[in-house]
C-alpha positions as CSV (number, residue, x, y, z in Angstrom):
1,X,-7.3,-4.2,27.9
2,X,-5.9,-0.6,27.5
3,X,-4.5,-0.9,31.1
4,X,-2.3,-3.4,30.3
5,X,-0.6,-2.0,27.2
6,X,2.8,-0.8,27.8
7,X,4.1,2.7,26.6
8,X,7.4,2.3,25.0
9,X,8.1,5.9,23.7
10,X,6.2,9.7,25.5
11,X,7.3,12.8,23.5
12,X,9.3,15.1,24.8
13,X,7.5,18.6,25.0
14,X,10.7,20.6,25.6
15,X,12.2,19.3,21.9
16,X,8.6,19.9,20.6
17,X,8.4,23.0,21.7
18,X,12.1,24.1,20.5
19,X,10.6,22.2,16.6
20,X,7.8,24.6,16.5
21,X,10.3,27.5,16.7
22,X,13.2,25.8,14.3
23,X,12.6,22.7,12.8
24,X,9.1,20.8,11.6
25,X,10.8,17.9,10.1
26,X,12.1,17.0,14.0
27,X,8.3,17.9,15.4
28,X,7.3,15.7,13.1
29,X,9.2,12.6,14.3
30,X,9.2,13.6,18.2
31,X,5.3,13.6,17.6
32,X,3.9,10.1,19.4
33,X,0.5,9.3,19.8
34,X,0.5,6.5,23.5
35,X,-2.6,5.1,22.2
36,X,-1.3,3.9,18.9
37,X,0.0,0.4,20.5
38,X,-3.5,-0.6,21.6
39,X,-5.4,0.6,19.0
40,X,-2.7,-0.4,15.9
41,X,-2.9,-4.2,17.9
42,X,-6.8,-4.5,18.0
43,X,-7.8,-2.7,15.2
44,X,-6.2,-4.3,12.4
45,X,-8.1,-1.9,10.1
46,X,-6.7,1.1,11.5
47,X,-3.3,0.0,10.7
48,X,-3.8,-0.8,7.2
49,X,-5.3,2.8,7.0
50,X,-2.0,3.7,8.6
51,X,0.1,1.9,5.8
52,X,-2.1,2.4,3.0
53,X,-1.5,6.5,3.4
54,X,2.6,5.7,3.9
55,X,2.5,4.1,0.8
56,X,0.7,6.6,-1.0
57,X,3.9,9.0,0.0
58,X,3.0,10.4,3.7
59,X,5.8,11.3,4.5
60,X,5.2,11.1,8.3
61,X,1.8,9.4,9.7
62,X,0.2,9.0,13.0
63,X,-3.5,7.9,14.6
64,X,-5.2,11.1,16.0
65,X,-6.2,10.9,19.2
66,X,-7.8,7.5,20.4
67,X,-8.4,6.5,16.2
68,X,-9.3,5.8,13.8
69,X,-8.4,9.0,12.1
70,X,-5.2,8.8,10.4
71,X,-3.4,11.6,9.2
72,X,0.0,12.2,6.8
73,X,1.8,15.0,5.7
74,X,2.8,15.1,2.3
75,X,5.6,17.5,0.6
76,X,3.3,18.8,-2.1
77,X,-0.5,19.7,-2.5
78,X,-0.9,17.9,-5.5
79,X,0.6,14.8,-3.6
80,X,-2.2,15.6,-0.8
81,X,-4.7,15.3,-3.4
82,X,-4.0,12.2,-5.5
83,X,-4.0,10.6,-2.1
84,X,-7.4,11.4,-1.3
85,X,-8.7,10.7,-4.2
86,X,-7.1,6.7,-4.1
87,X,-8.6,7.1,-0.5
88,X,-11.5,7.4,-1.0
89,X,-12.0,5.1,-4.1
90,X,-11.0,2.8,-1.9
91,X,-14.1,3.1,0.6
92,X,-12.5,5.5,3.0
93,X,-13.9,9.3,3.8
94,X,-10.5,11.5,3.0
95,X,-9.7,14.8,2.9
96,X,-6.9,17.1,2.5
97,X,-5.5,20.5,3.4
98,X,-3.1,22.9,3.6
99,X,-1.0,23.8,6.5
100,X,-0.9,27.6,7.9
101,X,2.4,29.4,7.6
């Protein structure tokens, strides 16, 4: 069960924090979601969600919370959209949005 799975990587809040001020590329990648071993391992679906949206360009993905949302950031809006749209031609419920400067 969950118990048992073992949690290879925690974030670092202190280099998260310092992102937020300087650097949202590095938040990005110091971002880690625990859960993501357990629910990537028995939910086979949720990882091909995972993939699907890094081959459509995400440029960094991650499982929200406990899944199976899946969310990407992607370096333009029009990029954002096309992504959706494949999405959800595909059976899934997408969405996209911009980020608040």
């Amino acid at each position: 069960g969950i118990d048992d799975i073992q949690i290879l990587q925690r974030p670092d809040n202190g280099k998260l924090a310092n992102c937020l001020e300087n650097d949202t590329m590095m938040l990005y990648h110091n971002c880690i979601n625990v859960l993501e071993n357990y629910t990537l391992a028995h939910y086979p679906e949720t990882a091909l969600l995972k993939k699907k949206m890094q081959n459509l360009g995400g440029e960094w993905t991650l499982m929200s919370g406990s899944g199976p949302t899946v969310f990407t950031i992607f370096r333009s809006v029009s990029d954002a959209e096309r992504a959706s749209e494949i999405l959800k031609d595909d059976g899934y419920e997408a969405y996209w949005t911009e980020t608040m400067a």
